[in-house]
N, C-alpha and C positions, 0 to 999 in steps of 0.2 A: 691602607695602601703602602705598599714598599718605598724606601726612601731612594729616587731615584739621581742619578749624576746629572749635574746641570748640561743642560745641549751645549753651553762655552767650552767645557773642559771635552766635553765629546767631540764637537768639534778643531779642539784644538789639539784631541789625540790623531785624531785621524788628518789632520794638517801635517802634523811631524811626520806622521809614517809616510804620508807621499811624498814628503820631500827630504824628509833624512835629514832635518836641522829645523832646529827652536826658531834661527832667526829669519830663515826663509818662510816659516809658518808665521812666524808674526807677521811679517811682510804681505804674505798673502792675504792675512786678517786684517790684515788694519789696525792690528796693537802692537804693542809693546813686546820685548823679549822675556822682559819679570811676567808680562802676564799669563804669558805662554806656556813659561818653568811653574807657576804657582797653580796655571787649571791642571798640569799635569801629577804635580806632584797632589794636587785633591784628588784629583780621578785614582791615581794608585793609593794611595793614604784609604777613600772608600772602599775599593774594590779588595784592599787587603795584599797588594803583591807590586812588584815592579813588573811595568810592560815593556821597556827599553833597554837598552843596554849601547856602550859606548863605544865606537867602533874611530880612534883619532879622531878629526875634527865631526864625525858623524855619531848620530843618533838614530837608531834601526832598531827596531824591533825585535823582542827575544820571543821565546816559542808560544808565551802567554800573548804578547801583546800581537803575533799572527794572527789568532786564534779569535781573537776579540775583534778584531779590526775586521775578518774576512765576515765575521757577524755581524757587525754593526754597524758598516762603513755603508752596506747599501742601501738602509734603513736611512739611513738620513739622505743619499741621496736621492732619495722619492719624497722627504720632505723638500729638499732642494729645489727639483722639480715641479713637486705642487705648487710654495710657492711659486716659483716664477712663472708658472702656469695661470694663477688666480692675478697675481700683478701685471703679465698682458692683457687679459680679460678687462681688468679697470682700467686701463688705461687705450683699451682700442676705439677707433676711432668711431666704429660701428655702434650704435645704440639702436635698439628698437623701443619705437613707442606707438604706444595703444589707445586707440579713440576710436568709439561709435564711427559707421560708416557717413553721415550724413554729415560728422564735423567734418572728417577726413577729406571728402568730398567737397565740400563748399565751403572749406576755411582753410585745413591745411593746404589744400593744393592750389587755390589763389595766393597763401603767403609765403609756399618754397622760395620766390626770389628773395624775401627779407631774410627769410633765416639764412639760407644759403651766403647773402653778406656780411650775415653778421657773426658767423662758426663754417668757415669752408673747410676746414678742417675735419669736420664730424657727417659722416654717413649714416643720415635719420634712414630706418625703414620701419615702415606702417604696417601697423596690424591692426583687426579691427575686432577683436572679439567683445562680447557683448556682456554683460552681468559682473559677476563678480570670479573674481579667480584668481591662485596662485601666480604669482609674475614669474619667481623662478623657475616653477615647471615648466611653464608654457615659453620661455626666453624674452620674457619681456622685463626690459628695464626702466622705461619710466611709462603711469598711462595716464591717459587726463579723463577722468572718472568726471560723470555728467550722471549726477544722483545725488545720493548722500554716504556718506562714509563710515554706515552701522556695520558693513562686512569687510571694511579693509583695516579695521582697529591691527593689524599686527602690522602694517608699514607705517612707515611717513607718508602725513597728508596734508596739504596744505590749500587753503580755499582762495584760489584765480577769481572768481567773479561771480556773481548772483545769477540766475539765468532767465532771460526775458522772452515772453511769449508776445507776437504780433501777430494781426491779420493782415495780407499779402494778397495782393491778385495782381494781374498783368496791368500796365497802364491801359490800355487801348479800353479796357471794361469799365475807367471812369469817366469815358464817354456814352454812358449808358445808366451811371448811376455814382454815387461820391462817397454817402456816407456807410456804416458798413448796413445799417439796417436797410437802405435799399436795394445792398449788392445783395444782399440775403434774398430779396425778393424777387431777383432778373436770373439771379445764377446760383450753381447746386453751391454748398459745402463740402468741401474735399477735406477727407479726415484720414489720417493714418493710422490703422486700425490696429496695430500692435499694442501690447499692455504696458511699453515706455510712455507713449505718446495717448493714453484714454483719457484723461483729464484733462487735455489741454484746451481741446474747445470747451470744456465747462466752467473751467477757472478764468479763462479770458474772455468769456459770456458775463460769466456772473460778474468779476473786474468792471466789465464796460456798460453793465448792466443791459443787457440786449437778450432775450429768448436764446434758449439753444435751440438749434435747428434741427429739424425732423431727420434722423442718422436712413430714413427709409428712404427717402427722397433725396439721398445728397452723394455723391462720389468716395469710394470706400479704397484705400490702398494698403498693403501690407507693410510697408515704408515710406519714411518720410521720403527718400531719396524721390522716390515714384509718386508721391504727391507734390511735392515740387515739381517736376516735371511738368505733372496734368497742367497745376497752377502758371506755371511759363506757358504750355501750349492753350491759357485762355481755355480751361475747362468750367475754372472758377474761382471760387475764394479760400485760403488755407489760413488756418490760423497756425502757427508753428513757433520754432523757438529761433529768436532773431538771429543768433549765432552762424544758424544754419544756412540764410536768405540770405546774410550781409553782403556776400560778392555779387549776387543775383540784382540786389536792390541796388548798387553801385554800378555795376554795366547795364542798370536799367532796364533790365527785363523780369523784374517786379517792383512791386512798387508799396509802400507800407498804409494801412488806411487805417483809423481810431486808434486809440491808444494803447499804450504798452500797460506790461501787467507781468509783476512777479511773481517765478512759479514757485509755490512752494514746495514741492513736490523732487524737485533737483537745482542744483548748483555745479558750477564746476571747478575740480578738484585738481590737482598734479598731486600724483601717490609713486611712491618705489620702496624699494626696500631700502631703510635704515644705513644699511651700510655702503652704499649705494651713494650716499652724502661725499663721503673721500671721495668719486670718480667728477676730478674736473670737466671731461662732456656734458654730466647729466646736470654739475652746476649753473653751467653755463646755456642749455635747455630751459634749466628752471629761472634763469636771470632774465630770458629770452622770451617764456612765457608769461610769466610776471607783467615784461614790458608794453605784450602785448593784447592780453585782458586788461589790462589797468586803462589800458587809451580806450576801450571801448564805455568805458564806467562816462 
């Protein structure tokens, strides 16, 4: 590769040529006037020729250094532009972040009021796409990944908390029965039948040691969201992942029965890209999140 002119001296040609003076160009730069005369005299030194010429206390451009400038002046200011284009970007106040609908639903939107006191300044918006995916294509800048982190190896990831599975039914149904082995026997199993959620009543059966229940005989939903629901409207019993219930289980309109039990199957994660670390919002998200898995432990 050609040995090319450092961006300084380029920049510090095309400073003199707008302004017609070394020390108004330094000025503009932020250096020195020696630094000004020495990027220039490299820039002509490399390039083989003088681009200036002296005109009394001015310095202007001779027929070479037109010719060069009207080339290459706009060339940098599209770097110019880019950057300050990608340094709004980090620094806007706007972040989107990405979580399963069921967290979204029964975590983040009972905890908008904390976060909102603790970063008023930063406008979260929610996306909830599902599996694994590029963040910059899709415009997402931080997600909180509820799995494991075999498909996100090219970001940053960091592990928020362990992820816990409970059985859940309305209170009113432990008037009918207490332990989980006789809710089993009065009311269906409501199970989310999607391939995130197929293990969860077998791992927290086998956990509590209790039979799994007959999937023929029991309430079937395509989503957790919609099995929680049934499970609030006293359809039956849900075994799910705690995360999901916690605001349900606090304004009392579920209720936790037998023991917990960890899934091994997911965890939850805060991932972004890498560079993504410089933007003080997303730190302050991940300060935010931190704070707020850790109290649940």
């Amino acid at each position: 590769m050609k040995t090319l002119p450092p961006l300084k001296s380029l920049y510090s040609f095309v400073a003199v040529a707008q302004t017609g003076s070394m020390t108004e160009a330094a000025n503009q730069l932020h250096v020195s006037h020696s630094a000004i005369s020495q990027a220039i005299k490299s820039l002509e030194t490399q390039l083989g020729r003088p681009l200036f010429k002296r005109k009394g206390r001015q310095v202007i451009l001779n027929a070479t250094g037109q010719k060069y400038y009207y080339q290459i002046a706009p060339a940098l200011e599209t770097i110019v532009t880019a950057t300050n284009a990608l340094r709004a970007v980090a620094h806007s106040p706007r972040i989107t972040l990405n979580m399963v609908n069921s967290l979204a639903m029964h975590w983040w939107i009972p905890n908008m009021p904390s976060f909102s006191r603790y970063a008023p300044q930063i406008d979260v918006r929610i996306s909830t796409l599902i599996g694994s995916f590029p963040l910059e294509e899709e415009g997402v800048d931080i997600a909180i990944i509820h799995g494991k982190t075999d498909e996100w190896l090219d970001y940053y990831c960091e592990k928020l908390a362990d992820d816990e599975l409970v059985m859940v039914c309305h209170p009113d149904l432990l008037n009918y029965a207490t332990t989980p082995e006789a809710l089993l026997e009065k009311f269906p199993a409501i199970l989310a039948a999607n391939d995130r959620r197929k293990y969860d009543w077998q791992v927290w059966c086998s956990d509590n040691q209790i039979p799994m229940p007959e999937i023929s005989q029991n309430l079937s939903f395509a989503a957790s969201v919609q099995a929680v629901q049934a499970c609030v409207r006293k359809l039956g019993v849900f075994v799910t992942h705690r995360l999901f219930i916690k605001d349900d289980v606090e304004q009392g309109l579920l209720v936790e029965v037998g023991g917990t039990t960890l899934n091994p199957y997911q965890e939850f994660y805060f991932a972004c890209q890498r560079e993504s670390l410089r933007n003080e919002n997303v730190l302050m998200i991940r300060s935010w999140l931190r704070e707020q898995f850790a109290s649940l432990n």
